[in-house]
C-alpha positions as semicolon CSV with decimal commas, in nm:
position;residue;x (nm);y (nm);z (nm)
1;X;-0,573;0,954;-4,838
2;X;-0,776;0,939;-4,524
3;X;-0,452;0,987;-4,305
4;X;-0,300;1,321;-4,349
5;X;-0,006;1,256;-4,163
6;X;0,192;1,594;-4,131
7;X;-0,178;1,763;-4,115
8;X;-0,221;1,473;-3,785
9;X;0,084;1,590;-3,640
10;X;0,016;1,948;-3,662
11;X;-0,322;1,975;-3,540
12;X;-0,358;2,204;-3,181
13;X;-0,407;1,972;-2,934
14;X;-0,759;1,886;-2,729
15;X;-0,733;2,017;-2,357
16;X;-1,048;1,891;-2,098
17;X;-1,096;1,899;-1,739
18;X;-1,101;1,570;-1,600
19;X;-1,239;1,466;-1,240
20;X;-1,300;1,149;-1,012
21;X;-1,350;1,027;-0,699
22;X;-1,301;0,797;-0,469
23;X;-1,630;0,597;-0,558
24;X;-1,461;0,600;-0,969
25;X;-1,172;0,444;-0,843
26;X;-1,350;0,202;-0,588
27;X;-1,543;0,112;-0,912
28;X;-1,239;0,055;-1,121
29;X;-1,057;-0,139;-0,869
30;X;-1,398;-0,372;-0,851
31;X;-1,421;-0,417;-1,236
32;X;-1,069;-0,567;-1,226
33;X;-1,154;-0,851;-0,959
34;X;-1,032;-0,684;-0,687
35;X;-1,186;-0,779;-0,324
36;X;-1,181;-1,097;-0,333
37;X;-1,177;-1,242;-0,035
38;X;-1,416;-0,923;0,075
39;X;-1,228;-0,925;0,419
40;X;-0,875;-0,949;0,292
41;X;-0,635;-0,658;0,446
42;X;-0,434;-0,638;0,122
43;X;-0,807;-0,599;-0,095
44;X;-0,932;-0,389;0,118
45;X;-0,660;-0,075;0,012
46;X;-0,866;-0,137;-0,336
47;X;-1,208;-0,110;-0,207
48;X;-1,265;0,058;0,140
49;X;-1,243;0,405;0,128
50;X;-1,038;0,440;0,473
51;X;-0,745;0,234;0,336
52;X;-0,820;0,311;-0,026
53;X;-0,515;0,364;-0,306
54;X;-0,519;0,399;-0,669
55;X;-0,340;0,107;-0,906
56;X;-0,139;0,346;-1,146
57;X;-0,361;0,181;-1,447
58;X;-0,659;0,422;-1,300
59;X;-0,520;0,655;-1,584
60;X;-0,639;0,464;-1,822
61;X;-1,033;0,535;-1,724
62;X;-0,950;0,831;-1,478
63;X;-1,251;1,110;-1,652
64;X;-1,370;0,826;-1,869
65;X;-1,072;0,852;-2,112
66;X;-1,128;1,204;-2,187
67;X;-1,037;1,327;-2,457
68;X;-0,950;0,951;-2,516
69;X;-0,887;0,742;-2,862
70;X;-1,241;0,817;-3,015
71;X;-1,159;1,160;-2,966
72;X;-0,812;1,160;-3,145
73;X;-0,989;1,001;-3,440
74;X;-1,177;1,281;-3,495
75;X;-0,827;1,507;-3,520
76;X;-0,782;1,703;-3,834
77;X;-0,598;1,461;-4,061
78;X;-0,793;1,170;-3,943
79;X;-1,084;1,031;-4,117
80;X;-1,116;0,650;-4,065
81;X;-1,355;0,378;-4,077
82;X;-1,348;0,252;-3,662
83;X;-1,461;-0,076;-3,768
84;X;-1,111;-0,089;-3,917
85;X;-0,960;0,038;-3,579
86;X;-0,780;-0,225;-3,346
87;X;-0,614;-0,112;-2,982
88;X;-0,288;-0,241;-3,013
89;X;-0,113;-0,123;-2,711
90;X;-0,109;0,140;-2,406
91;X;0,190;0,304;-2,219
92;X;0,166;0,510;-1,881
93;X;0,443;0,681;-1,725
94;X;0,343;0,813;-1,383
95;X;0,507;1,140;-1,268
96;X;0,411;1,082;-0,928
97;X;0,151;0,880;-0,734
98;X;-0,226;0,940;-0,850
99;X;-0,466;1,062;-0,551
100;X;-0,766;0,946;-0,467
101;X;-0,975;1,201;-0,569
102;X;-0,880;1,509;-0,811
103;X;-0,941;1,768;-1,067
104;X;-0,700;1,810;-1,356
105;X;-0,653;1,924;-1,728
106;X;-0,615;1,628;-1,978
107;X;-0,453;1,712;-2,301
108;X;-0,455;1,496;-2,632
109;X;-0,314;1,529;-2,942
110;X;-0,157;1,308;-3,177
111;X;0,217;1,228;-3,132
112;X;0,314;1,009;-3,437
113;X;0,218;0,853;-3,699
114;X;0,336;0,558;-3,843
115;X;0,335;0,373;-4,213
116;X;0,334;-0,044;-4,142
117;X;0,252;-0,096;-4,488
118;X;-0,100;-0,278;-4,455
119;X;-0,163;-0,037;-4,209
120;X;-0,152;0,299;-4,016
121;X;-0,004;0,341;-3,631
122;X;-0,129;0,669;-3,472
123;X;-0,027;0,694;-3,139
124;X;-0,238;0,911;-2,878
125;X;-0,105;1,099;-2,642
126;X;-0,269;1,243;-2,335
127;X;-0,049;1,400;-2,087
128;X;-0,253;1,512;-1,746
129;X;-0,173;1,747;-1,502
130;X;-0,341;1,896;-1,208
131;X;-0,255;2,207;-0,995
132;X;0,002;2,075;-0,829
133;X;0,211;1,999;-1,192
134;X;0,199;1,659;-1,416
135;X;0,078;1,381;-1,287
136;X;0,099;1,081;-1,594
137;X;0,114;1,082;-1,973
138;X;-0,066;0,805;-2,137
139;X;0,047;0,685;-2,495
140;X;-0,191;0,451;-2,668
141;X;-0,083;0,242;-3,014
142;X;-0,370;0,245;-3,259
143;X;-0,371;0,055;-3,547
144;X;-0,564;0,097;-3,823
145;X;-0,596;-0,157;-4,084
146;X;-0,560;-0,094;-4,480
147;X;-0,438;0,313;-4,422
148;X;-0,058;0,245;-4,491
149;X;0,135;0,256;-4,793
150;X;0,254;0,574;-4,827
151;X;0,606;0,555;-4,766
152;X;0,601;0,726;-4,429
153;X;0,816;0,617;-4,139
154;X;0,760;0,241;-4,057
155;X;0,817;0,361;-3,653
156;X;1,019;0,147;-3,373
157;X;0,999;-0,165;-3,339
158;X;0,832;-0,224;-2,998
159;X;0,891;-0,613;-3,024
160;X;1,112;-0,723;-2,682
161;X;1,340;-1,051;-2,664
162;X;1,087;-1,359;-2,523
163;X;1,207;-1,378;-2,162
164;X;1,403;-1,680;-2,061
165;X;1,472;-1,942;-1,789
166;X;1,159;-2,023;-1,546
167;X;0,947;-1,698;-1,467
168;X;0,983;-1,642;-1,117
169;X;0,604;-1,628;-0,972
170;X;0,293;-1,725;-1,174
171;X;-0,051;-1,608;-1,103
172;X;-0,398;-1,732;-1,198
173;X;-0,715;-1,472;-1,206
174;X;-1,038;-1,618;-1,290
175;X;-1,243;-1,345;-1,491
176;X;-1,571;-1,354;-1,405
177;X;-1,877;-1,382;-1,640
178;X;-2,042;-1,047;-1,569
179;X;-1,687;-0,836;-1,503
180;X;-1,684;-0,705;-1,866
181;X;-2,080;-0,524;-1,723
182;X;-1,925;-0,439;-1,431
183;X;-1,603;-0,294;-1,624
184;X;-1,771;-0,047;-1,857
185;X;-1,905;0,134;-1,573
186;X;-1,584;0,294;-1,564
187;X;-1,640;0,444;-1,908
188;X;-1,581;0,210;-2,197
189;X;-1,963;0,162;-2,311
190;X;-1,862;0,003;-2,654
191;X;-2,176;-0,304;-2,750
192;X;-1,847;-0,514;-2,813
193;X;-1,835;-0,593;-2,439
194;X;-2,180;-0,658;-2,353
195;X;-2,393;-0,695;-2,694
196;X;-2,400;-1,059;-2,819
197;X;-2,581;-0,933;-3,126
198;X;-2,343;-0,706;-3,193
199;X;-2,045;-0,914;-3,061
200;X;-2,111;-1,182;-3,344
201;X;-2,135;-0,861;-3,597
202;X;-1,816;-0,801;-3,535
203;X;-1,672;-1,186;-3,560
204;X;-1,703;-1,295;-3,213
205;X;-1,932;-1,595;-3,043
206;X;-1,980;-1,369;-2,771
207;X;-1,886;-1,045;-2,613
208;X;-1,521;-0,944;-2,521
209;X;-1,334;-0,864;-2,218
210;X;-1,200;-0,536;-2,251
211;X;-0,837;-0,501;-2,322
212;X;-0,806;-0,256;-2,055
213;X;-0,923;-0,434;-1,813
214;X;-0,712;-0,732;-1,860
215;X;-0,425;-0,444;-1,842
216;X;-0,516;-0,335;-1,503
217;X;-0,578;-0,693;-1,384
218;X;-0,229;-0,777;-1,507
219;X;-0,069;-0,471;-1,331
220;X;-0,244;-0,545;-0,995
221;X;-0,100;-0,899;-1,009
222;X;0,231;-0,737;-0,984
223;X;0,205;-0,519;-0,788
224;X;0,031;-0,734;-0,540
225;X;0,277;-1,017;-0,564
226;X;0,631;-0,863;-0,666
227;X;0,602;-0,507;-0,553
228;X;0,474;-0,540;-0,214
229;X;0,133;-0,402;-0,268
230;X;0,279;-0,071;-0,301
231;X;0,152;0,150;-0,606
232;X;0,323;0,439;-0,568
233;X;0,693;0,231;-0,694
234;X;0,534;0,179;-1,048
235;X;0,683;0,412;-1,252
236;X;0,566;0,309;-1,609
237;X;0,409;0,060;-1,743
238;X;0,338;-0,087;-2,130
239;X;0,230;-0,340;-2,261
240;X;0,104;-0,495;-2,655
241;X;-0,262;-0,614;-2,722
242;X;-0,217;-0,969;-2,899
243;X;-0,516;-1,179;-2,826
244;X;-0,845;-1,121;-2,705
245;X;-1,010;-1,297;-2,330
246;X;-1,364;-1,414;-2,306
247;X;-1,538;-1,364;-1,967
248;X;-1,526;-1,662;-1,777
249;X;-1,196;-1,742;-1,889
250;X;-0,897;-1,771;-1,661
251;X;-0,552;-1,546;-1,677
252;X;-0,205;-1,684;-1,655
253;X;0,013;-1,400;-1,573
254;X;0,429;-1,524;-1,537
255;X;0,661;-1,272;-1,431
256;X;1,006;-1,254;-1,446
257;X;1,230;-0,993;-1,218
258;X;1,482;-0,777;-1,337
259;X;1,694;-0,472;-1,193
260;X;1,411;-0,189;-1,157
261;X;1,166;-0,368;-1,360
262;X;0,930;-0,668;-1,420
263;X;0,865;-0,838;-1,743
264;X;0,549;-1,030;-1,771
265;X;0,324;-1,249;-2,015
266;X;-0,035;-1,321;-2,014
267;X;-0,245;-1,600;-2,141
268;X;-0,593;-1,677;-2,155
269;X;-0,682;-2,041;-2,026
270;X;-0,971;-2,266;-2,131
271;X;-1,215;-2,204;-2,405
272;X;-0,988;-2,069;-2,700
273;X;-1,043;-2,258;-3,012
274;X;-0,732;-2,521;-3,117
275;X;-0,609;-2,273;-3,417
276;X;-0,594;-1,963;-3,200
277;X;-0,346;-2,154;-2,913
278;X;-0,029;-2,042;-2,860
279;X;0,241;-2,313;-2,920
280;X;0,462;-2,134;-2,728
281;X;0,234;-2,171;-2,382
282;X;0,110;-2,543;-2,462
283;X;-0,211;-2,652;-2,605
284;X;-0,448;-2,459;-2,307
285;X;-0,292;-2,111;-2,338
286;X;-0,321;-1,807;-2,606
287;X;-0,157;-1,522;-2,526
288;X;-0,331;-1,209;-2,459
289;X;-0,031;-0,930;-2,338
290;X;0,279;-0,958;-2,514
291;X;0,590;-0,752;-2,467
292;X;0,462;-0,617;-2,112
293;X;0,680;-0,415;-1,881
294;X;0,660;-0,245;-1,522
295;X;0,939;-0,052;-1,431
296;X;0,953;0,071;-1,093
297;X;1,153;0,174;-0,788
């Protein structure tokens, strides 16, 4: 069986320094749409260097990933075929607001394993910490089709209840045509994102926007319109990949409030073919984030 699932979850973990700067982050803040308008005060703390904070979602990119998902693949235990490898969600908890620049020790192993029947979960974990003690833990689902079936444990379910009533602010971002190129500058270099050749290899009419990226876009949104602008109250955050977003395409991000936390679901408007549209968002939507939470103080 390529998935040795007690060998997985035994394996010694993979420790790496990790480092970045304040031009990394500038970077990442750019490839998610950020400062626009140029001049806006509220931008500004995501792209001027004087003003400049870090949207907690950094961690997903923060040292390109490392050791990252292609490294866990390679664990002892794991021997899969990536083509049959789908992202299919991320967590972060923050342990306390990430700087602006920093050196730190990022260590990955794998944390579970799951058995969904047609296929395998692993999930990733990569806790960092710099001198000063732990600063997030990132937990990242991985699915991998045609490896279940052995009668391991099926896992929690990490489906929530759909929100209800009227979401209390919706958001539009317009993703531009080149922000997938200007996204995988922040370490992501897979052809899937920038390739048409290889795009349409892998079933698509053109290249993909990272899921990532629609992540962090997602998370700015809220911070930016329910949290005051202020990064350093988002305590975790998690969300489930269910659709893919073509550059050029537009984001509909609802949100709904609750005590310490925000619940939010993402679409992707215009240019999604009829049998991929989500009935539940009306004939222009297809959702993109499911089952997406922010807690926060």
């Amino acid at each position: 069986m390529p998935i040795d699932a007690a060998k997985a979850l035994a394996a010694e973990p993979r420790s790496g320094e990790i480092t970045w700067d304040r031009k990394d982050v500038q970077l990442y803040h750019l490839g998610l749409g950020a400062g626009v308008p140029a001049t806006d005060p509220d931008e500004l703390r995501y792209t001027l260097e004087s003003k400049l904070h870090v949207l907690p979602s950094f961690a997903t990119v923060a040292g390109a990933g490392s050791p990252g998902v292609i490294s866990g693949l390679s664990m002892p235990g794991v021997d899969v075929d990536l083509a049959r490898v789908l992202h299919g969600g991320q967590t972060i908890e923050l342990h306390r607001p990430i700087p602006v620049e920093g050196k730190a020790l990022a260590t990955g192993r794998i944390a579970a394993v799951y058995d969904k029947g047609k296929a395998a979960v692993l999930v990733m974990r990569t806790e960092v910490a710099d001198a000063e003690g732990p600063l997030w833990t990132n937990d990242a689902q991985i699915f991998v089709r045609g490896e279940g079936g052995w009668g391991g444990d099926r896992g929690p379910s990490t489906r929530l209840e759909e929100p209800t009533g009227a979401p209390d602010r919706t958001v539009e971002r317009q993703v531009r045509e080149e922000q997938a190129l200007l996204y995988r500058l922040s370490g992501d270099w897979n052809p899937l994102h920038a390739d048409p050749e290889f795009a349409k290899l892998a079933g698509f009419d053109r290249p993909i926007l990272h899921g990532l990226c629609t992540y962090g876009m997602t998370l700015k949104a809220v911070v930016d319109t329910l949290l005051g602008g202020d990064v350093a109250r988002v305590r975790s955050y998690t969300t489930r990949f269910a659709g893919v977003v073509y550059p050029g395409e537009t984001l509909r991000i609802r949100m709904w409030r609750r005590e310490g936390s925000v619940r939010a679901a993402v679409s992707a408007v215009r240019g999604v073919p009829p049998l991929e549209r989500s009935r539940e968002w009306g004939t222009d939507d297809a959702s993109v984030l499911a089952d997406t939470v922010v807690t926060h103080s």
